[in-house]
SEMI-653069 format. One record per residue (C-alpha): residue in three letters; x, z, y; chain. Coordinates in Angstrom, 2 decimals. Example, Ala and Ser with C-alpha at 12.3 -4.5 7.8 and 13.67 -1.06 7.14 Angstrom:
BEGIN
<r 'ALA' <12.30 7.80 -4.50> 'A'>;
<r 'SER' <13.67 7.14 -1.06> 'A'>;
This chain:
BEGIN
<r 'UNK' <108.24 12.70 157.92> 'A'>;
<r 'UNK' <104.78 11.47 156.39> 'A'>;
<r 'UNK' <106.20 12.85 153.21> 'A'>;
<r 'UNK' <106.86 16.17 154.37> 'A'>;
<r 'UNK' <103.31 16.49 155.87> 'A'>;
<r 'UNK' <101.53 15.29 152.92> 'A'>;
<r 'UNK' <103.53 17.92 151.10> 'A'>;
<r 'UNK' <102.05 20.69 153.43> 'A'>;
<r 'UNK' <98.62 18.85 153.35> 'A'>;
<r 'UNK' <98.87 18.81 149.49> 'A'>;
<r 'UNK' <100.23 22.68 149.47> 'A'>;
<r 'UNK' <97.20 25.34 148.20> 'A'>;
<r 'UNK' <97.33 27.99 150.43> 'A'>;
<r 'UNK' <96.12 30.73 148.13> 'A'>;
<r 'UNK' <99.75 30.25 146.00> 'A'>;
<r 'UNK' <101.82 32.56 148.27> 'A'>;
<r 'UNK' <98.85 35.08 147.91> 'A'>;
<r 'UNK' <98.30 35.32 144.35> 'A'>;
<r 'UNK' <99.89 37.85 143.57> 'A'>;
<r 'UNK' <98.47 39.71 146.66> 'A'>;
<r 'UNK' <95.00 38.80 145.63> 'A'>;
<r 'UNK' <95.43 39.60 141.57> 'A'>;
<r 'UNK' <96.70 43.03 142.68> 'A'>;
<r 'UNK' <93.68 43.90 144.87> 'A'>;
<r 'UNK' <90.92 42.76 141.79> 'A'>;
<r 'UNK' <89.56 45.06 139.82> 'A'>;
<r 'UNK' <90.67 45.76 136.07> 'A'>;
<r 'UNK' <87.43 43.23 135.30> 'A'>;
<r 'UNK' <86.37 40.58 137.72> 'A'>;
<r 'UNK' <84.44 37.39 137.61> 'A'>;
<r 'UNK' <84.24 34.13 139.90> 'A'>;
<r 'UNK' <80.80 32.87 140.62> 'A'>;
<r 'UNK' <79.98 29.63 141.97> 'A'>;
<r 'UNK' <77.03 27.01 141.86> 'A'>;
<r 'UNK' <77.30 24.07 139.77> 'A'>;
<r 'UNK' <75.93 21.93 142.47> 'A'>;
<r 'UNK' <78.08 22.87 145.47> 'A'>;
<r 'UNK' <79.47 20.22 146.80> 'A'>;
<r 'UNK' <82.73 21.39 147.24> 'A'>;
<r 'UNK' <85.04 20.35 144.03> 'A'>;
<r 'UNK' <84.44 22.73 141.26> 'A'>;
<r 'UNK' <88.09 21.95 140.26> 'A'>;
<r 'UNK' <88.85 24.36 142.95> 'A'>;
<r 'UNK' <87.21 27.10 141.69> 'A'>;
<r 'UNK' <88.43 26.78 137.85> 'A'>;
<r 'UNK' <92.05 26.00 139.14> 'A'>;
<r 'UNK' <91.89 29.51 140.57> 'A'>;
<r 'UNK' <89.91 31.14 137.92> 'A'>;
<r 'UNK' <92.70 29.83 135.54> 'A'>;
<r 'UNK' <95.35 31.65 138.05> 'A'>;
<r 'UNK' <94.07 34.76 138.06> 'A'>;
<r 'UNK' <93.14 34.60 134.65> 'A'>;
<r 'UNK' <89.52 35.61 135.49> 'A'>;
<r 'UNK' <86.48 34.05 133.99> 'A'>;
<r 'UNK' <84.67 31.74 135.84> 'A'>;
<r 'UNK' <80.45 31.24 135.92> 'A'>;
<r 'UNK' <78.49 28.43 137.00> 'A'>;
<r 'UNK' <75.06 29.16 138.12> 'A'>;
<r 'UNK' <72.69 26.17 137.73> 'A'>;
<r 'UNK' <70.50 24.54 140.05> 'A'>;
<r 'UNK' <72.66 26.18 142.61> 'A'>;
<r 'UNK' <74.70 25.27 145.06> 'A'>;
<r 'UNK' <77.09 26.46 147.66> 'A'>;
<r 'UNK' <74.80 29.56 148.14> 'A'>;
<r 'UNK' <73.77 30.83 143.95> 'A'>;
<r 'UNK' <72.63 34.01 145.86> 'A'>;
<r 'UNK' <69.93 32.44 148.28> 'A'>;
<r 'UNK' <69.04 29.61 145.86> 'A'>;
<r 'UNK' <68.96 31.53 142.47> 'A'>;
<r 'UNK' <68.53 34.99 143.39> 'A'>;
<r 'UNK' <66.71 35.86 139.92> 'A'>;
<r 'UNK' <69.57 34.38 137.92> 'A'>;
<r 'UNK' <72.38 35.91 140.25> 'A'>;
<r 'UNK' <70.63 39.33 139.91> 'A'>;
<r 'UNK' <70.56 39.27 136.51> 'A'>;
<r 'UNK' <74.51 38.36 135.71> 'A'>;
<r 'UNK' <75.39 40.77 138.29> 'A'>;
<r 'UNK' <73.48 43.17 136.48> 'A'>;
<r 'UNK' <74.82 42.21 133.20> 'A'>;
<r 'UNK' <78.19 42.20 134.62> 'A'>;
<r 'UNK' <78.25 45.67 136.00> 'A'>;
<r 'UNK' <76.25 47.10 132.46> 'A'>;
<r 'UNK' <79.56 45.44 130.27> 'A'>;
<r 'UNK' <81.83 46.85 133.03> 'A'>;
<r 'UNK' <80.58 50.19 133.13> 'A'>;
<r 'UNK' <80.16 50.26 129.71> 'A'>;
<r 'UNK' <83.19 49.08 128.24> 'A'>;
């Protein structure tokens, strides 16, 4: 029984969505996260490198890159959206 559970506990929930979630992106999209969150960055890459999306690391931010870097945040979004249109 412990076995079982720890399989479930283990299990990423996002796996049975991926498709579901690749098919709603846009032709170009981009994950965002601080470099200081405290939540596992591993996370975020692991799911970067599922989607096959590029993944960003804002420093000297953390869980929040919008409130804590809003300057930096502005300007990749900014950048992002002149490459997208662009391209």
């Amino acid at each position: 029984m412990n076995s079982e559970l720890g399989k479930e506990g283990r299990a990423d929930p996002l796996d049975e969505h991926l498709a579901e979630l690749r098919a709603c992106l846009p032709a170009r999209a981009e994950l965002l996260g601080g470099a200081d969150d405290p939540r596992p960055v591993a996370a975020l890459e692991a799911l970067a490198l599922r989607l096959d999306i590029p993944l960003t690391r804002v420093d000297d931010a953390g869980h929040e890159p919008w409130l804590e870097q809003p300057n930096t945040m502005r300007a990749h979004l900014r950048r992002f959206v002149q490459r997208t249109v662009g391209s």
